[in-house]
C-alpha positions in Angstrom: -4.5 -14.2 13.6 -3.6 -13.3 9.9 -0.6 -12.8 8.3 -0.8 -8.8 8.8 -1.4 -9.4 12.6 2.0 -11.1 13.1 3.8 -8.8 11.1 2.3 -5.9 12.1 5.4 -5.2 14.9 8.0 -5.6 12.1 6.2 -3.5 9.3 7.2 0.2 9.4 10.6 -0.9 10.0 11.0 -3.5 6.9 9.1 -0.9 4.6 9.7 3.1 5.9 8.9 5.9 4.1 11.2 8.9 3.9 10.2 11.7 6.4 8.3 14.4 4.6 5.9 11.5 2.3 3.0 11.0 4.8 2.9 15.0 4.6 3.0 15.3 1.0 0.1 13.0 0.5 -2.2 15.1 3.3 -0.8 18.2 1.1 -2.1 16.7 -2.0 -5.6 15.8 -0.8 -6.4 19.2 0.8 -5.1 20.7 -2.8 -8.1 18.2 -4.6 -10.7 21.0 -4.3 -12.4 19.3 -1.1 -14.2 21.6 1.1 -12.0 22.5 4.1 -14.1 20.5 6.5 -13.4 17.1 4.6 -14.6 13.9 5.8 -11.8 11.2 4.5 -11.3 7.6 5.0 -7.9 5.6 4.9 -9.0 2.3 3.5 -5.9 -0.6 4.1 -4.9 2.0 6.9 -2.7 0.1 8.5 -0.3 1.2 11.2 -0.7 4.4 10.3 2.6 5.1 8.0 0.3 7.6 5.6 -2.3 8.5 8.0 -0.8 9.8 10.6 -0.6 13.6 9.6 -4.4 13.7 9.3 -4.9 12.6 13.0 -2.2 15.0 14.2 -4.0 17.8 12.0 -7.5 17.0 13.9 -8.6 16.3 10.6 -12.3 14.2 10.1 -10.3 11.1 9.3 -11.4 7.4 9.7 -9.0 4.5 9.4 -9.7 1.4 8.5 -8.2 -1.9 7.8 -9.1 -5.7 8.1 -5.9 -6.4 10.8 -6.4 -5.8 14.2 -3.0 -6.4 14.8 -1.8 -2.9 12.3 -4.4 -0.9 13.7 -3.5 -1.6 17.3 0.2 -0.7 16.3 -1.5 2.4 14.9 -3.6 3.2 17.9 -0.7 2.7 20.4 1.5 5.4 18.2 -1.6 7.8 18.0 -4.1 7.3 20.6 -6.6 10.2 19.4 -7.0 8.2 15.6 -10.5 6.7 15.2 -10.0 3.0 13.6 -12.4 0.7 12.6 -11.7 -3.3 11.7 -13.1 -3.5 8.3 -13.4 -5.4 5.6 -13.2 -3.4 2.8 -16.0 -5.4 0.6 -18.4 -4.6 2.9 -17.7 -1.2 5.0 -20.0 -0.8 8.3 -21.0 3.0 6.6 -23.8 4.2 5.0 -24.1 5.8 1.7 -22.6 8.7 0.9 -20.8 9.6 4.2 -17.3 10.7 3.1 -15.8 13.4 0.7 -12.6 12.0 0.2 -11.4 7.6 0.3 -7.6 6.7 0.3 -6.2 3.5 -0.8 -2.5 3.4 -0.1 -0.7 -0.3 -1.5 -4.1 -1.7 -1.3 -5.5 -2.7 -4.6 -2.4 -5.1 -5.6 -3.2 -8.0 -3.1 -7.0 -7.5 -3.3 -8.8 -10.7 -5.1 -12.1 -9.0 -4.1 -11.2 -5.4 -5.7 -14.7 -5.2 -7.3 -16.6 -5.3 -4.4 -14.4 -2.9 -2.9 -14.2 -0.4 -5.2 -17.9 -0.6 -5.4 -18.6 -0.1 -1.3 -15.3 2.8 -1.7 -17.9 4.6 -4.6 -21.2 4.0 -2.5 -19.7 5.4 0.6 -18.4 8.7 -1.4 -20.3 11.8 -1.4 -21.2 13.4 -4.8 -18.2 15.4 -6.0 -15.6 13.7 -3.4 -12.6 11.7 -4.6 -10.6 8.2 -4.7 -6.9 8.9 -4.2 -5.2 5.7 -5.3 -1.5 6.0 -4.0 1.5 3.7 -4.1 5.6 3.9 -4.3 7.0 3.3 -7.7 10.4 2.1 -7.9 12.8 1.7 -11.0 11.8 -1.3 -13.1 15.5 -2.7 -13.6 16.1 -1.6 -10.0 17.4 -4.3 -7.4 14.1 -4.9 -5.8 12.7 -5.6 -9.5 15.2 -7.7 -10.4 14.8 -9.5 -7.0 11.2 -10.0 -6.6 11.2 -11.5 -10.3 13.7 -14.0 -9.7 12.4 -15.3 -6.4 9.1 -15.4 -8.7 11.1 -17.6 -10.9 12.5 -20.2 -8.1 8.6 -20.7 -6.6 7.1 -21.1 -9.9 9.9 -23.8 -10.5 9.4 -25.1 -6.6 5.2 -25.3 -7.9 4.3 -22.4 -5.2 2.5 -19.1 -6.8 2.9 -16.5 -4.0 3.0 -13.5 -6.2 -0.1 -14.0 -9.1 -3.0 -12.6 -9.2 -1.7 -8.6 -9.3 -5.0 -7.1 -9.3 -3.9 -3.7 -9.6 -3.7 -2.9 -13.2 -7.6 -4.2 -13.9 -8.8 -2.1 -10.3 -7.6 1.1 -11.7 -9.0 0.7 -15.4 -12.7 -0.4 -14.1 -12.2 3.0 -11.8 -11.4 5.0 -14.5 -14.3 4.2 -16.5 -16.4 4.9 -13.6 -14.7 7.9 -12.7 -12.8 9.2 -16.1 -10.1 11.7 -16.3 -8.5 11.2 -13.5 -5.0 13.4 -12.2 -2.0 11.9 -11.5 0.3 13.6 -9.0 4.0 12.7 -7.6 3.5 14.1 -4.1 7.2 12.9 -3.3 10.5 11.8 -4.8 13.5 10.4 -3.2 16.7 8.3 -3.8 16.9 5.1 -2.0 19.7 2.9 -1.5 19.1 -0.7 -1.7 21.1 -3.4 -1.5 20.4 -7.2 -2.2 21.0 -8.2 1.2 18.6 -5.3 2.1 15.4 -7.2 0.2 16.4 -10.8 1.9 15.8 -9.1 5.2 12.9 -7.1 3.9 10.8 -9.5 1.5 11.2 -12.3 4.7 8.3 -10.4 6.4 6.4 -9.8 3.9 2.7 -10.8 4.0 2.5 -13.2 0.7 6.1 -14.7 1.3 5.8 -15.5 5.3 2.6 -17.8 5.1 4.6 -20.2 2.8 6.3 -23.2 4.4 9.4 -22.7 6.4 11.5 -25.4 4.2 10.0 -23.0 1.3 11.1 -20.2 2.5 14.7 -21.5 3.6 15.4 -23.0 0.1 14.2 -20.1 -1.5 15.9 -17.5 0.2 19.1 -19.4 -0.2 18.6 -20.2 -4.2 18.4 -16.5 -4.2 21.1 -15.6 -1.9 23.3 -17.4 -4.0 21.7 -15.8 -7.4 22.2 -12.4 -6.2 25.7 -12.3 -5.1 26.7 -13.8 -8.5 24.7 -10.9 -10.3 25.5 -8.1 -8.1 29.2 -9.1 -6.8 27.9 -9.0 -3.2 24.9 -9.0 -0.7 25.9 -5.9 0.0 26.6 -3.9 -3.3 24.6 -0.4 -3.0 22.6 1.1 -5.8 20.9 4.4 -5.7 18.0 4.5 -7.5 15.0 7.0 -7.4 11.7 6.1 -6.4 8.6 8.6 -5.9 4.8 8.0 -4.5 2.1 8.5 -6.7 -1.5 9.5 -6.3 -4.0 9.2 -8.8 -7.0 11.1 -8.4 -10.8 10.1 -9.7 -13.3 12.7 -8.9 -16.7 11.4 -8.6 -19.5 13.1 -11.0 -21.7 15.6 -8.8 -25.1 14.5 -8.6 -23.7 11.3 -8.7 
């Protein structure tokens, strides 16, 4: 079982999107100029937190993702989706077969981003598109400042959960095969967060819950103990506005 498996049960709840998102994204795709009988494919599916629109639609969608465990939560949620267990490196589809691929959060956590951007371009018709999506919250917001000081106590505990951000280098070796690509903010919201909110969050998440429990314990509490003293409580609320963003690469007809 991986990591995804055992926190698939837990994972819309920890990390929700605000109602109205998953449509914006399905709004934006069928606005890239695709014909109206697209063929698309959620790579990194998941449970089905973006893809579910497109199934209820009775669009030509295909999800796929490398955790059984997400897409059965998916499955059980929307019966009538087709899923496939994939790994993304090596997708069981030939050439050419889809007009449109989505990769939601994906391209962060992926060591092997090369070979699957390259299988994403091989299984894209001529003209189709690679949506790259993801939710961009405030720099100096809590969750920033949060994640970056628990980076701080496991670098000084000699545990690296959180290197090797792939994301950055994935999109500029896209780019060049795919130039000029379109950004668009299909959604904007204001979230309140609170410190006490990313302890309960960032426990389940998939980097930080493979570490060792006495990790994990001595961590949390190093950074328990950090926040209150910068925020005044566990509990102090900030609003702070946070959109999702797709960028767009069009691939070359002919191609």
């Amino acid at each position: 079982m991986s990591v995804y498996d055992a926190i698939a049960p837990e994972f819309d709840r920890c990390r929700p999107l605000p109602d109205g998102v998953a449509e914006a994204v399905r709004d934006t795709i069928l606005r890239s100029g695709l014909s109206p009988r697209f063929r698309l494919l959620d790579l990194g599916a998941g449970t089905g937190r973006i893809g579910w629109p497109f199934v209820t639609a009775g669009d030509d969608y295909v999800g796929a993702d490398l955790s059984f465990g997400m897409l059965r939560n998916f499955a059980q949620r929307h019966p009538g989706a087709l899923l496939v267990q994939a790994d993304g490196t090596v997708l069981p589809f030939p050439d050419g077969c889809f007009d449109a691929v989505l990769l939601v959060q994906v391209l962060n956590r992926v060591a092997g981003w090369r070979h699957l951007l390259a299988d994403t371009i091989r299984v894209l018709r001529p003209g189709g598109i690679v949506a790259a999506g993801r939710v961009i919250a405030p720099d100096g917001g809590v969750d920033a400042q949060m994640k970056a000081r628990l980076a701080g106590i496991l670098d000084r505990m000699d545990v690296h959960p959180y290197r090797g951000k792939f994301r950055d280098d994935a999109m500029g070796w896209l780019a060049r095969r795919m130039p000029d690509p379109t950004v668009r903010v299909v959604s904007s919201w204001a979230a309140e967060r609170t410190p006490r909110g990313f302890l309960q969050r960032h426990a389940g998440g998939a980097r930080f819950a493979v570490l060792p429990e006495a990790v994990k314990r001595d961590a949390m509490r190093a950074l328990g103990i950090w926040a209150t003293e910068q925020f005044g409580s566990l509990d102090a609320v900030h609003r702070e506005d946070h959109r999702f963003e797709l960028i767009i690469h069009r691939s070359p007809q002919g191609a």
